[in-house]
C-alpha positions in Angstrom: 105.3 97.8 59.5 109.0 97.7 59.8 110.5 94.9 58.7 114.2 94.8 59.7 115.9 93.8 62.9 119.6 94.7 63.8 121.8 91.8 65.5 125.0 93.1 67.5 127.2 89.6 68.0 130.0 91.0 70.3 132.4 87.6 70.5 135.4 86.9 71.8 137.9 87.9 69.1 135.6 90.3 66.7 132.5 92.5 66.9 129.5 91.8 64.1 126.6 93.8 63.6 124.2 91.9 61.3 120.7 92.9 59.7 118.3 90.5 59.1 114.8 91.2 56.9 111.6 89.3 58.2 112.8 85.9 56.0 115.8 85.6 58.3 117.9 87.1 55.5 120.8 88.8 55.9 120.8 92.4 55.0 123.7 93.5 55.1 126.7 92.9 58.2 129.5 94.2 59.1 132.7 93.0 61.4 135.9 94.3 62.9 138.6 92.6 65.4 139.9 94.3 68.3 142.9 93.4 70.5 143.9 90.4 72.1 145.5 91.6 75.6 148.0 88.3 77.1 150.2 90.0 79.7 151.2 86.3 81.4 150.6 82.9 80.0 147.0 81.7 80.4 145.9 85.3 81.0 143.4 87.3 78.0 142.4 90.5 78.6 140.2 93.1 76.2 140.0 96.6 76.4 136.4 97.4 77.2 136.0 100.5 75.6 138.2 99.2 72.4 135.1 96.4 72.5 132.3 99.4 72.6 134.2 101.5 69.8 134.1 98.5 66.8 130.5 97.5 68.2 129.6 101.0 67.2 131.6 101.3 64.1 130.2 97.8 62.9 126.4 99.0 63.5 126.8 102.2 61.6 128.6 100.1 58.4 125.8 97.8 58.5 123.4 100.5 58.8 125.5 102.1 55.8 125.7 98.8 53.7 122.1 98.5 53.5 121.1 101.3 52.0 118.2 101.6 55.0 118.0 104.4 57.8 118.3 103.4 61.7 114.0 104.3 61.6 113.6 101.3 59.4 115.2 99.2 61.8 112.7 97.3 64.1 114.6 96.3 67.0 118.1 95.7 68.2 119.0 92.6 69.4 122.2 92.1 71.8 124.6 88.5 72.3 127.9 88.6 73.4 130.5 86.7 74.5 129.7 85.1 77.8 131.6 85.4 81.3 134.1 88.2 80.3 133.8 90.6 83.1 133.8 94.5 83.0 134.3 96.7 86.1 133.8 100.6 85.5 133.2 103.6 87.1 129.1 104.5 87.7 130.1 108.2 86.9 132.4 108.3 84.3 132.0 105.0 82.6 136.0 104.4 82.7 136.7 100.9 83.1 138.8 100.3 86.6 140.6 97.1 85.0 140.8 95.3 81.4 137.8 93.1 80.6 138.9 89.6 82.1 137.8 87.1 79.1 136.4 83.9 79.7 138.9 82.3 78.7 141.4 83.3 81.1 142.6 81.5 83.6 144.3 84.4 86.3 141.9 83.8 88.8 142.7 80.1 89.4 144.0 80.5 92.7 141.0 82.3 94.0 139.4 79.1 92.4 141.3 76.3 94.0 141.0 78.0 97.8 137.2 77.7 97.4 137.7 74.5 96.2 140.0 73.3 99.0 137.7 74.5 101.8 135.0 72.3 100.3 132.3 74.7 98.4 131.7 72.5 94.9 128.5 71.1 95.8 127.3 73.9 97.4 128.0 76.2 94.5 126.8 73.2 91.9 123.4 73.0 93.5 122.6 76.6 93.6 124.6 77.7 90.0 124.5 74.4 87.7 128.2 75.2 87.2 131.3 73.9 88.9 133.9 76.0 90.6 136.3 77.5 87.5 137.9 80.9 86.7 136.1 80.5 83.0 133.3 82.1 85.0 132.8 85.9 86.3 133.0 86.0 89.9 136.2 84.7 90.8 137.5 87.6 88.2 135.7 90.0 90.3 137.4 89.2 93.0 140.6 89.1 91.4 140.2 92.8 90.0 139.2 93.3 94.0 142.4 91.7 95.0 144.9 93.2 92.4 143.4 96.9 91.6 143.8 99.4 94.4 140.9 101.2 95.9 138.5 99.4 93.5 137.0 97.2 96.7 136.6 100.0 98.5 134.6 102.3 95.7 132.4 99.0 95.2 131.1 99.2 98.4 130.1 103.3 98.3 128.4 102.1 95.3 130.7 103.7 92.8 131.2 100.8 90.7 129.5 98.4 88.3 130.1 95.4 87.1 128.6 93.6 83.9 128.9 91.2 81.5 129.8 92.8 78.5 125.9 93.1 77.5 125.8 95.1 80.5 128.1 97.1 79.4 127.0 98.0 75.4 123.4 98.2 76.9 124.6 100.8 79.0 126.5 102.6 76.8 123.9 102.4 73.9 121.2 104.0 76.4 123.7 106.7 78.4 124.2 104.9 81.4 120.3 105.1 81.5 119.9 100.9 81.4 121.8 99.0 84.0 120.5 95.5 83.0 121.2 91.6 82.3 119.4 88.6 81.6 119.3 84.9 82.6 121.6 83.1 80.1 124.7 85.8 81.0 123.9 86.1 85.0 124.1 82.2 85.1 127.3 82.4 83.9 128.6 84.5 86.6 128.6 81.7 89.8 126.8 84.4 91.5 123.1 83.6 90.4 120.9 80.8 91.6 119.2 78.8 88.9 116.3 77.6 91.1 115.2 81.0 92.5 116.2 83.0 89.4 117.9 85.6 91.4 121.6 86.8 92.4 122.2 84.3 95.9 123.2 86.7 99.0 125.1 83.4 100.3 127.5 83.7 96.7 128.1 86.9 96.9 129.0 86.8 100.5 131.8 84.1 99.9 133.0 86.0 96.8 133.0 89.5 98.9 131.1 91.4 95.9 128.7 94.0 97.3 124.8 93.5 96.0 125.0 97.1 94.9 127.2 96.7 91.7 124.9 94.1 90.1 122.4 95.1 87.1 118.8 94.2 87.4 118.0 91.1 85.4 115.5 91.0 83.1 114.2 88.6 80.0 115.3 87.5 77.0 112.7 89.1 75.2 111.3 92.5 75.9 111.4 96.2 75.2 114.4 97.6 77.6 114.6 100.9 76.5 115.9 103.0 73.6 119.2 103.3 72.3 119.7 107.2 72.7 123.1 106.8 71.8 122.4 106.0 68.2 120.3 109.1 68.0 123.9 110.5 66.8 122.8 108.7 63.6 119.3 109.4 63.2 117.8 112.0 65.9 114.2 111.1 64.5 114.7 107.2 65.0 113.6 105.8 69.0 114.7 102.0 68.2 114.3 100.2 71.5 116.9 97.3 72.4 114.4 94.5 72.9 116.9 91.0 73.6 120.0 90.2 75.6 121.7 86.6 75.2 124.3 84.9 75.7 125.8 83.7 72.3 125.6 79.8 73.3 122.0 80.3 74.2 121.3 83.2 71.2 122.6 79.9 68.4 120.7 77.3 70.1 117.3 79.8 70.2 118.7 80.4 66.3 119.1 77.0 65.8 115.3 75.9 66.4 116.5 74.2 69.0 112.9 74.2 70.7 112.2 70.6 71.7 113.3 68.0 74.8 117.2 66.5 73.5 117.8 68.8 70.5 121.0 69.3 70.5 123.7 72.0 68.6 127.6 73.0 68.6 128.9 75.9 67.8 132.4 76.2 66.3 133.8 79.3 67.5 136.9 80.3 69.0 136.0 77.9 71.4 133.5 75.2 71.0 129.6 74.8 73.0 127.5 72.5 72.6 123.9 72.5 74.3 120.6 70.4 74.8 117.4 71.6 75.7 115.9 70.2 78.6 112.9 72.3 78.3 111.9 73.2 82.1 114.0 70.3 83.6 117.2 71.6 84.7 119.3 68.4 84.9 122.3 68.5 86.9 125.6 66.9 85.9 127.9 64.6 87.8 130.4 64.2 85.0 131.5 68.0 83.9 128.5 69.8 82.0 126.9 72.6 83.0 123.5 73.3 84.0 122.3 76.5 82.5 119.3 78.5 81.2 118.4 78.4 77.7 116.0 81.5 77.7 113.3 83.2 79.4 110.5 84.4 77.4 108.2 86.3 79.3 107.1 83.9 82.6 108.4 80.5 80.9 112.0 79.4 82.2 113.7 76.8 79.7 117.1 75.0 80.9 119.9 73.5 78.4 122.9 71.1 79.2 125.7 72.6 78.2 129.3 71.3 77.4 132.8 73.5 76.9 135.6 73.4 74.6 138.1 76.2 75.3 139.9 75.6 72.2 138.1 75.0 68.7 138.5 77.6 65.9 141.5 79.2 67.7 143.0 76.0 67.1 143.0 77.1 62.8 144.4 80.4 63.9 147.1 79.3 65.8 148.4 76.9 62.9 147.8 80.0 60.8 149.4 83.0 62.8 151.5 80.9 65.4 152.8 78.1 63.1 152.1 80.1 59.7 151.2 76.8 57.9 148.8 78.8 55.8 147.8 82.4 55.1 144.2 82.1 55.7 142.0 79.8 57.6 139.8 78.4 55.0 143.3 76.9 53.5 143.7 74.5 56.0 140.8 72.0 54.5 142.5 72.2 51.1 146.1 70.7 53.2 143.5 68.2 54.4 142.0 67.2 51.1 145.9 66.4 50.4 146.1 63.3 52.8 144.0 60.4 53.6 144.4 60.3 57.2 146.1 62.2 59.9 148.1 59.3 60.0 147.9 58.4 63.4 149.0 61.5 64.9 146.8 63.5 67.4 147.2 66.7 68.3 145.5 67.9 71.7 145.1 71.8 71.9 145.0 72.6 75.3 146.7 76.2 75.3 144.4 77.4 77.9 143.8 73.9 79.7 140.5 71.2 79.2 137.1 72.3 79.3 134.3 69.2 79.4 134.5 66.7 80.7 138.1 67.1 82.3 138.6 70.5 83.9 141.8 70.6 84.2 143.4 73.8 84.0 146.7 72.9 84.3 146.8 70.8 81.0 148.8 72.0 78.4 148.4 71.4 74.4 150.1 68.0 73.1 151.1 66.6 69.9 151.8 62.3 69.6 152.2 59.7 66.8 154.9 61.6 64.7 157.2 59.9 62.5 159.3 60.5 60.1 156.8 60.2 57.4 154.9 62.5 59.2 153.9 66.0 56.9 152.5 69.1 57.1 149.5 68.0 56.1 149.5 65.4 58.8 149.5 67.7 61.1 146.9 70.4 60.0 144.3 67.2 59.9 144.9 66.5 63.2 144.3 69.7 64.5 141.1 70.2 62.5 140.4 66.4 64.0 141.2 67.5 67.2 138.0 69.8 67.4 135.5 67.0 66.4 137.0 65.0 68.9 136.7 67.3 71.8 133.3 67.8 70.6 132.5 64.2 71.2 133.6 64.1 74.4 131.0 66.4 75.2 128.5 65.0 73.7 129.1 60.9 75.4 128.9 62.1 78.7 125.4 64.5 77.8 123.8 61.2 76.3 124.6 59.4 79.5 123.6 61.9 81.6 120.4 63.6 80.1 119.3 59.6 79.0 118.4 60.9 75.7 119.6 59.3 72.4 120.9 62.0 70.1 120.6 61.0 66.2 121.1 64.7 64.4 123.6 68.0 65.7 122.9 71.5 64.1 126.2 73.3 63.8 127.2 76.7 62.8 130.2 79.2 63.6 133.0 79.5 61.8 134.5 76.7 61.6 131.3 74.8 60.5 131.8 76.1 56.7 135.0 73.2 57.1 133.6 70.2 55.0 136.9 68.3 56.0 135.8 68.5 60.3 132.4 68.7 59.5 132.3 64.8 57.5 135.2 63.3 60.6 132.3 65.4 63.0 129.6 63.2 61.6 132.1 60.0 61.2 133.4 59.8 64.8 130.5 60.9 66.2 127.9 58.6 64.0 124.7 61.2 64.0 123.6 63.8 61.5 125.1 66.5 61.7 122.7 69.7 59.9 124.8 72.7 58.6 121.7 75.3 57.9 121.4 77.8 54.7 122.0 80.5 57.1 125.5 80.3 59.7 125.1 83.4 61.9 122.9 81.5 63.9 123.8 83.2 67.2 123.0 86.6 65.8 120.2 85.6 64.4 119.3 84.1 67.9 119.3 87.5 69.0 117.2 89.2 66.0 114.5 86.2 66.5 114.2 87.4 70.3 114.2 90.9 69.6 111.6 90.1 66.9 109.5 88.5 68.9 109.3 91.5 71.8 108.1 93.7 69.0 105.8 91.3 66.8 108.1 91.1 63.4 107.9 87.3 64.1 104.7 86.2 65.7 105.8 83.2 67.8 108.5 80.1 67.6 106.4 78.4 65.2 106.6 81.4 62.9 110.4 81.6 63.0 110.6 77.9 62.0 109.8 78.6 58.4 112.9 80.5 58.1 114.9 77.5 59.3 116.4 75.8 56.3 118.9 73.4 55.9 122.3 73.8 53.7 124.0 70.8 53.6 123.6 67.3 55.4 126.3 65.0 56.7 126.3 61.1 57.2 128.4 59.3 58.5 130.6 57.2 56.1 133.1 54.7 58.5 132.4 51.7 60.3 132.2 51.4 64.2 135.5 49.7 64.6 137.3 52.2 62.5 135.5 54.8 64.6 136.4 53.0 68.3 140.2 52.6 67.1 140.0 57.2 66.3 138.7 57.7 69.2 140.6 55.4 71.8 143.5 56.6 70.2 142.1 59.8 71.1 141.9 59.1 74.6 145.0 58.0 74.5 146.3 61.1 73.4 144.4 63.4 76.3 145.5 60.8 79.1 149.0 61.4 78.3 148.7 65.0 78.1 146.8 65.2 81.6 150.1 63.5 82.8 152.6 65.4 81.3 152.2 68.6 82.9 
């Protein structure tokens, strides 16, 4: 039996293909950046087809750098960044528009009409999300609104629209699959949570036509095969067999299985999630409700909390600021100070995710002096991460009633031992770092594992799941209540000044 499943990770700044063997060890892997489009402030754009090229030059390097054949690969398992929205043509596969990332903000006025003619509950209790331009329908719209003759084609049925799973499922299988799953059509403000199906009433007040909208299917199954890699190997049929979002595909990779387990993930933004198992809980204070996975018949839900600006944070001080050359440097500034010494830096380039909202808010620095140094400053902003992070998680304790005593993290950003100690220090928990970081493509290996019987069940993959270093926290609970309100502080002042 084959032994070896592939893991395409298409994020928001890079595409990774990783392999994994049946230990969850990494193979080999392989990872290229593509292009960050920002024609306006608070506007990011990707080139869709730029996005399909390096996830198709990755998977043949990793291929290559593994000394194994695409026929010795089990299954292929797809996670990609969530809510960026693709519109191309059915026939020709040409993208009508730029991919509209989740993280930009040029649909906010589509937003704040709905918004002003009273449609947040509404939308809450169907979706689990509020009304936002971080999500995929009010970017539909815009593209309707701002591309000519694109409307109008929609509605002949000449275009489709997708995540971008949609969109490297369909291009790995030649237009043949037109398909998403769960954790990325919950994203999109055009799914309902309780029925599990795209909600006529949403896509009536968001004008988009039923027609362009893939099939949804599970997390875990056999979709089809990837013809387009027969390029590589004519003789090898490897079926795609999981779709998730990355948020979900690192909490699945996380072992996040029970009721209150809770991860982050330190990416170019930050996301942390609970498991509420088949409770969907629904937030008053700013998370999201959304779905964890579907395995076969079995729904689970998560609570889920956003910060737009985490690891993206590092490479602004790097290629913005050029404080340092590469992005590991900046815990060795750190190391160089005690403290941030009182200053606070709040990076909202792109506005506040959880628990604020507030779009209009605009990145911040307080507390400088003339004592203050460079290395003051880098601390601050790796600081800045943990304590976004812990807004998130006070408001899911109150709201999911559930004390939280550890937090599995990965991404990026995680390998910092620097934010990673002040993580575990203002937030007083555990906080797990496990032997293996690619936890969100190995998410997505697990779940294509599963569909073809590499791993037998979730109790199987749990003896892969190892830990690499622990964190305790090593302050007392003043020290940590005089960081943080100076922390609030910091954010309320910023919130006014804009």
């Amino acid at each position: 039996m084959k032994k070896y499943v592939l893991a395409i990770d298409q994020g928001t700044t890079s595409s990774r293909a990783i392999i994994f063997d049946i230990n969850a060890n990494i193979v080999s892997s392989a990872q290229m950046e593509f292009s960050q489009i920002c024609p306006k402030s608070g506007w990011v754009e990707h080139n869709p087809i730029e996005i399909w090229e390096t996830v198709y030059e990755v998977l043949k390097e990793a291929l290559f750098k593994s000394g194994l054949r695409l026929r010795d690969i089990s299954a292929i398992g797809i996670t990609n960044q969530r809510e960026t929205t693709v519109l191309w043509d059915r026939r020709t596969g040409k993208p009508v528009y730029n991919a509209i990332c989740w993280q930009s903000r040029q649909s906010k006025d589509i937003c704040d009409d709905l918004i002003a003619k009273g449609y947040e509950d509404m939308i809450h209790q169907k979706t689990g999300l509020i009304i936002n331009p971080y999500f995929s329908a009010s970017k539909i719209k815009w593209i309707f609104d701002n591309v000519p003759g694109v409307y109008e084609r929609a509605l002949k049925g000449d275009i489709l629209f997708g995540t971008v799973d949609t969109f490297l499922v369909w291009k790995l299988t030649n237009g043949k699959q037109y398909i998403t799953d769960p954790t990325n059509a919950c994203r999109t403000l055009l799914y309902n949570i309780n029925t599990l199906e795209w909600d006529q009433e949403l896509l009536d007040l968001f004008g988009i036509p039923n027609c362009m909208l893939p099939k949804i299917v599970s997390n875990s199954e056999e979709y089809g095969i990837a013809t387009k890699l027969w390029e590589l190997d004519d003789s090898a049929d490897v079926p795609i067999a999981s779709i998730i979002g990355d948020q979900q595909a690192s909490l699945f990779g996380q072992c996040c299985f029970d009721v209150g387990s809770v991860k982050n993930t330190y990416g170019t933004g930050c996301f942390m999630l609970m498991n509420t198992k088949n409770r969907p809980v629904f937030s008053k204070k700013g998370l999201l409700t959304t779905i964890a996975w579907k395995i076969k018949d079995e729904v689970e839900y998560a609570l889920e909390g956003s910060v737009f600006v985490g690891g993206s944070a590092i490479q602004w001080l790097r290629d913005g600021m050029r404080m340092f050359q590469a992005s590991k440097d900046c815990e060795e500034y750190a190391k160089r100070v005690e403290t941030s010494d009182g200053v606070y830096v709040v990076p909202a380039f792109v506005g506040l995710g959880t628990p604020y909202w507030d779009d209009d808010a605009r990145g911040a620095v307080f507390g400088l002096t003339r004592a203050t140094k460079k290395e003051h400053f880098i601390t601050a902003t790796i600081e800045s991460i943990a304590y976004q992070s812990k807004d998130v998680m006070e408001v899911m304790k109150e709201e999911a009633g559930i004390r939280i005593k550890t937090l599995a993290v990965d991404g990026g950003a995680s390998a910092n031992n620097y934010l990673m100690q002040f993580q575990a220090n203002i937030l007083d928990v555990k906080v797990l770092r496990p032997k293996c970081l690619e936890t969100t493509a190995l998410g997505a290996a697990y779940l294509a594992g599963l569909a073809v019987k590499v791993w037998k069940n979730k109790e199987d993959i749990m003896k892969n799941h190892t830990m690499e270093k622990i964190f305790l926290n090593n302050i007392d609970e003043e020290e940590r209540n005089n960081l943080y309100k100076g922390w609030a502080k910091a954010v309320e002042a910023t919130r006014v000044f804009k």
